[in-house]
C-alpha positions in Angstrom: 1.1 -76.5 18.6 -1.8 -73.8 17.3 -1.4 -72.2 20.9 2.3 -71.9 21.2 2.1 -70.3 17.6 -0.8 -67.9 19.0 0.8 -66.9 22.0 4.4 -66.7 19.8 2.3 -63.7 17.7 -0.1 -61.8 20.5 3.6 -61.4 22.2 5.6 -60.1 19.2 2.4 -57.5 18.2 2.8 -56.4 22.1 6.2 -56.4 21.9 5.8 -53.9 19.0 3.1 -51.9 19.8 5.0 -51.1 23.1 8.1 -49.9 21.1 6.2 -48.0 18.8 4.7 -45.8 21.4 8.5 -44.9 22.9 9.8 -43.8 19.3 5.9 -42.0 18.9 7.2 -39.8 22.2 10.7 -39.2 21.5 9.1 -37.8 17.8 6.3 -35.9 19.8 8.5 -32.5 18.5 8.8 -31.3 22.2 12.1 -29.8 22.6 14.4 -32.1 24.7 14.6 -30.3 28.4 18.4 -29.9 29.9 19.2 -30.1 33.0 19.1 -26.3 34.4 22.3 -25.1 34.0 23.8 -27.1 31.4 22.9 -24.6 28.4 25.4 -22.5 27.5 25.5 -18.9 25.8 26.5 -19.3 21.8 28.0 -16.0 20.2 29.0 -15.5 16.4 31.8 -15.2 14.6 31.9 -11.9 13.1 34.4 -12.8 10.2 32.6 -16.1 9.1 29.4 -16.1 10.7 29.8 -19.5 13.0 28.2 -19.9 16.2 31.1 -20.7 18.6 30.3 -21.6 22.8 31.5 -18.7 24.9 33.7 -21.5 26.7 35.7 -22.2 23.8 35.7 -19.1 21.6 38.9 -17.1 21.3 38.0 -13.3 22.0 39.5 -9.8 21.4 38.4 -6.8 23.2 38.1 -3.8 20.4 36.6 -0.6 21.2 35.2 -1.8 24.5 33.4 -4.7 23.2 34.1 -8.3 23.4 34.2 -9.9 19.9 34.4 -13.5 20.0 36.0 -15.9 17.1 35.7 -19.7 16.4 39.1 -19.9 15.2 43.0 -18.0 15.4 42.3 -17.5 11.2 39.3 -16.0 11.8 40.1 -13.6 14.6 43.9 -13.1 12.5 41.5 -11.9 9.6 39.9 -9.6 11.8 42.9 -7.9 13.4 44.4 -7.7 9.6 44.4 -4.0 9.2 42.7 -3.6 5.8 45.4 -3.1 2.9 44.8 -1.3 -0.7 42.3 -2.6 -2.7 
């Protein structure tokens, strides 16, 4: 009975020490690596400051420069021409 109950705990403290050392190396604070290709430009919004993916930003071309928005209200804002204060 003693033996089972040995063997029962030398397996879990394995069993343990081996998961341990996996969440050790996912914490090591490398930075993950992507696949090449897979990282994708990030612009701002000029009107609220969010990062937005080139891929799904809504843009307006003013004065021969791209600006790109994260949302219709933000790049509506933008276009508004600026009333009386």
């Amino acid at each position: 009975m003693w033996r089972w109950i040995f063997f029962f705990v030398v397996i879990t403290l394995i069993a343990r020490w081996l998961f341990r050392s996996d969440k050790k190396k996912m914490r090591s604070g490398r930075p993950y690596k992507r696949p090449p290709g897979s990282v994708e430009e990030m612009k701002k919004d000029p009107v609220c400051g969010t990062y937005v993916p080139v891929s799904q930003a809504l843009t307006v071309n003013a004065d021969g420069q791209i600006h790109y928005f994260c949302s219709a209200a933000c790049r509506d804002r933008y276009l508004r021409p600026a009333g009386p204060k």
